[in-house]
C-alpha positions in Angstrom: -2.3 -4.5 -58.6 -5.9 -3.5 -58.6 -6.6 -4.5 -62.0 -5.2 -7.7 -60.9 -7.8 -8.0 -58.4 -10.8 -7.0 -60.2 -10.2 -9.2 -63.0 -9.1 -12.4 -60.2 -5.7 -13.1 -61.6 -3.8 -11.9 -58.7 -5.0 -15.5 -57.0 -3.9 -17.3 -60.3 -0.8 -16.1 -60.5 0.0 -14.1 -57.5 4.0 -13.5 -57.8 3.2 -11.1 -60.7 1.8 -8.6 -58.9 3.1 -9.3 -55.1 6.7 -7.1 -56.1 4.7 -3.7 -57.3 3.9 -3.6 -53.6 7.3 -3.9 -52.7 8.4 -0.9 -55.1 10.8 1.6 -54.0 8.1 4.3 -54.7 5.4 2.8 -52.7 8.3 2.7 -49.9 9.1 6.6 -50.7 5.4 7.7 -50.1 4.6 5.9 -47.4 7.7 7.5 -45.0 6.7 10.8 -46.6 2.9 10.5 -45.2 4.7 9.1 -42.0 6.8 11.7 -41.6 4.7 14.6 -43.1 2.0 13.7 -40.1 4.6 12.6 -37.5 6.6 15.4 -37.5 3.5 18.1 -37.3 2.1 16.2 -34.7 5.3 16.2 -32.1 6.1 19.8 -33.3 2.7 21.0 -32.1 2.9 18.9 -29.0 6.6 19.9 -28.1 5.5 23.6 -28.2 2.5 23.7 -26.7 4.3 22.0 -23.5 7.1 24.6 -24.1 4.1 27.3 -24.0 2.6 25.8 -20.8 5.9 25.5 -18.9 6.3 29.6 -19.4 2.4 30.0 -18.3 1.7 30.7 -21.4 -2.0 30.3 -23.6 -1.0 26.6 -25.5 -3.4 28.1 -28.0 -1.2 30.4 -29.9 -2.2 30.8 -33.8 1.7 30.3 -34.6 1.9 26.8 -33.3 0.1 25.1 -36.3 1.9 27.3 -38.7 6.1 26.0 -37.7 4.5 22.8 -37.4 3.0 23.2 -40.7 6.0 24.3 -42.1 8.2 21.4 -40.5 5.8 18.7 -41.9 6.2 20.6 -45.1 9.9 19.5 -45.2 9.1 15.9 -45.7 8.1 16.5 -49.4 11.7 16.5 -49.9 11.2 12.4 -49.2 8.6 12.3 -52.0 9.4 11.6 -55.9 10.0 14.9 -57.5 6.5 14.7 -59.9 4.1 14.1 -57.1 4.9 16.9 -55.4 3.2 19.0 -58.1 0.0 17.3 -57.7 0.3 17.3 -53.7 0.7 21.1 -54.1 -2.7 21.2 -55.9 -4.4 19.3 -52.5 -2.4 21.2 -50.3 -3.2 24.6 -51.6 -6.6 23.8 -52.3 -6.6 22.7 -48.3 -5.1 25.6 -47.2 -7.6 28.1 -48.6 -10.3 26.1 -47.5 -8.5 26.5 -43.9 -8.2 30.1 -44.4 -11.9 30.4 -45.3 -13.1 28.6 -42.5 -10.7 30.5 -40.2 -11.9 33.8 -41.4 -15.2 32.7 -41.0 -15.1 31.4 -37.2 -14.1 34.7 -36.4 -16.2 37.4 -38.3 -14.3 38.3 -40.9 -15.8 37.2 -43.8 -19.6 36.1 -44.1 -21.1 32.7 -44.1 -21.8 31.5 -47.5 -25.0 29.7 -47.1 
């Protein structure tokens, strides 16, 4: 698709390239991003209002973490050799989380 619209040919002769965005993967990656940020999003909402009904601090470190874990269940969605390379990002993310984390509160110095 994007070669055929750097080189123009996708307005020559458009039905060539109008079914790859119709694919069944395209289909299978876009519910997995939908569901992978959906489902973290009403986890973390659902028990932070399950925190504040009890009076307690919505705040807790865990919350992210289930959420985290629930959203982590939609790779199942995804096509078995792009989860290997989403692994890469998501690790990569996750230390970069832990660092930051760590940093905000003392435990490891800033790195300038």
């Amino acid at each position: 698709l994007l070669a055929g619209v750097t080189n123009r040919k996708i307005f020559t002769r458009p039905m060539v390239y109008i079914p790859g965005l119709f694919s069944k993967d395209l289909f299978r990656f876009g519910t997995f991003v939908a569901v992978s940020g959906g489902s973290y999003k009403i986890v973390t909402k659902l028990l932070q209002k399950w925190l504040r009904e009890r009076g307690k601090d919505e705040r807790a470190w865990w919350i992210p973490v289930i959420a985290g874990l629930v959203a982590g269940l939609a790779s199942s969605i995804d096509e078995p050799n792009r989860r290997r390379n989403l692994l890469l990002f998501i690790i990569a993310r996750a230390v970069g989380s832990l660092v930051k984390t760590l940093n905000k509160h003392g435990q490891i110095p800033t790195i300038p």
